[in-house]
N, C-alpha and C positions, 0 to 999 in steps of 0.2 A: 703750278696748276694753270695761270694764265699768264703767258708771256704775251708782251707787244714787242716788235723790232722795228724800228724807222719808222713809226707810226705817225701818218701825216695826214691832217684833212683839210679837203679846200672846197669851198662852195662853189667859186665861179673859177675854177682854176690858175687863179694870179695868187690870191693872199692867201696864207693859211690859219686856219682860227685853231690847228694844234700844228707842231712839226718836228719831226727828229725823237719821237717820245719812244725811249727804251725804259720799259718796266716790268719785273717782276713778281709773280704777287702768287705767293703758298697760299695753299688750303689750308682752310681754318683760319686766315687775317681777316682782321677788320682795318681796312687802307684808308684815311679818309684824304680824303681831296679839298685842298683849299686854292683859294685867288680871290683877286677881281674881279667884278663883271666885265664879261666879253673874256677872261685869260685861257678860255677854252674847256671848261671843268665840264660841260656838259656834254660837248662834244665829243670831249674824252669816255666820257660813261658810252655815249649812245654807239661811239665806233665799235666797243667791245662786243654788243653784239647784233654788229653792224646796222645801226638802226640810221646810219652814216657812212658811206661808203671811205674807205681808206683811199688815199692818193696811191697811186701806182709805186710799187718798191716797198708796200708796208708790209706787215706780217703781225695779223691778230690768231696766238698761238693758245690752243687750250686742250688743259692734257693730252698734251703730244701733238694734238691734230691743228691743223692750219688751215682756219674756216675764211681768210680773207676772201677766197672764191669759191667757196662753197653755193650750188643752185639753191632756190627759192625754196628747193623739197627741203637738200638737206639744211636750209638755214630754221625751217620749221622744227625738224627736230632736235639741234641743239639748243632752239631757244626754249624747248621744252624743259628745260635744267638750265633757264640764266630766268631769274624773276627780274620786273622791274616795276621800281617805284618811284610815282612823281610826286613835284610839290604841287599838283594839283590833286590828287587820290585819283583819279582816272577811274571812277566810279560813274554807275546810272545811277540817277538820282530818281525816278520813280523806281526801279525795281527793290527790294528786299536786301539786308544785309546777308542773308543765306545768298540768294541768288547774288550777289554779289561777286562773293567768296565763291561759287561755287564755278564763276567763271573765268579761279584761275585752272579749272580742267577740263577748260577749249581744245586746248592742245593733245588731247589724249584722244577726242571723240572724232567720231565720222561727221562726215555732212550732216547727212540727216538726224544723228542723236543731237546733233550742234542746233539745228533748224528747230525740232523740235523741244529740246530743251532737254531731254533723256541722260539723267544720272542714274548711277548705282548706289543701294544700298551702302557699299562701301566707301564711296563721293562723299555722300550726306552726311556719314560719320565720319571720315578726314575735314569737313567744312566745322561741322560743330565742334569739335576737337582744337582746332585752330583758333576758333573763335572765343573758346574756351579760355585755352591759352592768354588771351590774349584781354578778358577782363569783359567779354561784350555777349556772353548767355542770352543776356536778359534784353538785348537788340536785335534776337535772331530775326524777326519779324518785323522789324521797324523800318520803314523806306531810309535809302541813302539821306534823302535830302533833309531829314530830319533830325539828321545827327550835328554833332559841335563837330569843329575841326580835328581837334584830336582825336575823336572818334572815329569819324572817317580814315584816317589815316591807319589807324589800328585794324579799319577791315581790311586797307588797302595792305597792309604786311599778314593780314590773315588769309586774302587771297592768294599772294604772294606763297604763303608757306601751305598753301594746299595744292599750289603745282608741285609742291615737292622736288623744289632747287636745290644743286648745288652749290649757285651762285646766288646774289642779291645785288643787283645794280641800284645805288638808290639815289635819286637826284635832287636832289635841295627840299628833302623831305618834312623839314621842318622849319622853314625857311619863311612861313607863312604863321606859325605858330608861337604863342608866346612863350617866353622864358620857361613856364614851370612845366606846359606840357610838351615843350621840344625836350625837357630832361626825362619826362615819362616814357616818352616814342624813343629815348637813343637807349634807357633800360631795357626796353622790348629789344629793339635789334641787338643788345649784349647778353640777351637772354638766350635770341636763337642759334646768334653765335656758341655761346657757350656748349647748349643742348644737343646741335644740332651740326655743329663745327661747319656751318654752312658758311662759305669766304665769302664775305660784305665789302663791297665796294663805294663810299657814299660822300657825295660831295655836302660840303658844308659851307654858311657863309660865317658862323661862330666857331672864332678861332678855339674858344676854352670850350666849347664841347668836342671840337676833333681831339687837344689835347687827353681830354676825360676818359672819353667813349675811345680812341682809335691804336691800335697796338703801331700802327705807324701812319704819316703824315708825310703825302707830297705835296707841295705847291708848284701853281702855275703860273706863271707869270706872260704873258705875250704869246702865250702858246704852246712853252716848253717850261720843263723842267729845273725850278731855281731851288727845290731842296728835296730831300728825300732821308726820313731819318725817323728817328724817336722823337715825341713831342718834345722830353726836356732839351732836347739839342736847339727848340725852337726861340733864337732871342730878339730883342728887339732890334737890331741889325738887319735882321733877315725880316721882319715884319716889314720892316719900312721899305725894303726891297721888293715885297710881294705886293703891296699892298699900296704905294704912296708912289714909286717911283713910276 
């Protein structure tokens, strides 16, 4: 479903913060991504769709199509079908948890439904639904800024699955949160997976929850690729390589 070939990105064109990265990644995986800070994890999320421009010779491949040069229009509407999520929730803090949610279907609307704010009947129930999903009824109306961490994030993957993605980019999503409710948030994305066989892509800085949560496991190290495999293949060998050297 999403192939990368020679996948390289470089801010100022001398250094590369990823290089040489070949991966591919079926529909329906949950892929988690681990390293060090700085080993390029983020990088790698935001090339895929292209929220980072790929160095020249790359090739970001998805079902079939190869969007590395695809215009402005059509990057709009592939990113209609890649959601993404931060470890910051990338939510307004005075608007509503609905309105929230309800603005992962930007992408769907014209200017002016956009300007105005103009949903459908059938929006309002894909938002509640979602939200539903996802443990937070009883916040439909509650300002973002008044929620705990976990919560917020839980609108931020219920916005997410009301643009109705194929894909889920999600970047150090729980990175911010502690132990018991980063296990809560990595249940939700094994739930959508499951339901929804929507392919997750998500960086982690906790090795035993990629283990836990992730049908497969690469690391990065300096930019590139030092494993790709099944968590149990993950030992402490290779830990100390990702992580120390």
């Amino acid at each position: 479903m999403i192939e990368l070939k020679d996948l390289s990105v470089s801010y100022d064109g001398e250094k590369f913060a990823i290089k040489d990265i070949n991966l591919h990644i079926e529909k329906g995986e949950v892929l988690g991504v681990i390293g060090s800070s700085g080993s390029g994890k983020s990088t790698l999320i935001k090339s895929i769709n292209r929220l980072v421009e790929p160095f020249k010779g790359s090739k970001v491949i998805i079902d079939g199509e190869d969007i590395t040069h695809y215009s402005e229009k059509e990057l709009r509407l592939i990113r209609r079908e890649i959601g993404m999520i931060f470890q910051d929730y990338n939510l307004v803090d005075r608007s509503s948890v609905l309105d929230n949610v309800l603005i992962g279907r930007l992408g769907y609307k014209s200017k002016m439904d956009t300007l105005l704010s103009r949903y459908t009947d059938e929006e309002y129930m894909m938002a509640r639904k979602s939200l539903e999903r996802l443990g937070l009824e009883d916040k439909i109306f509650q300002r973002a800024d008044q929620l705990s961490g976990g919560q917020k994030q839980r609108v931020a993957i219920s916005k997410t699955l009301t643009q109705q993605p194929k894909i889920i980019l999600a970047d150090e999503p729980v990175a911010s949160l502690d132990v018991a409710t980063s296990k809560v948030i990595m249940e939700y994305f094994k739930r959508v997976n499951e339901k929804k066989n929507i392919t997750i892509i998500i960086n982690l800085h906790d090795v035993n929850l990629a283990k836990e949560y992730c049908s497969r496991i690469i690391a990065l190290h300096k930019g590139e690729i030092v494993f790709n495999g099944k968590a149990g293949e993950l030992h402490d060998g290779l830990l100390e390589k990702i992580y120390l050297q």
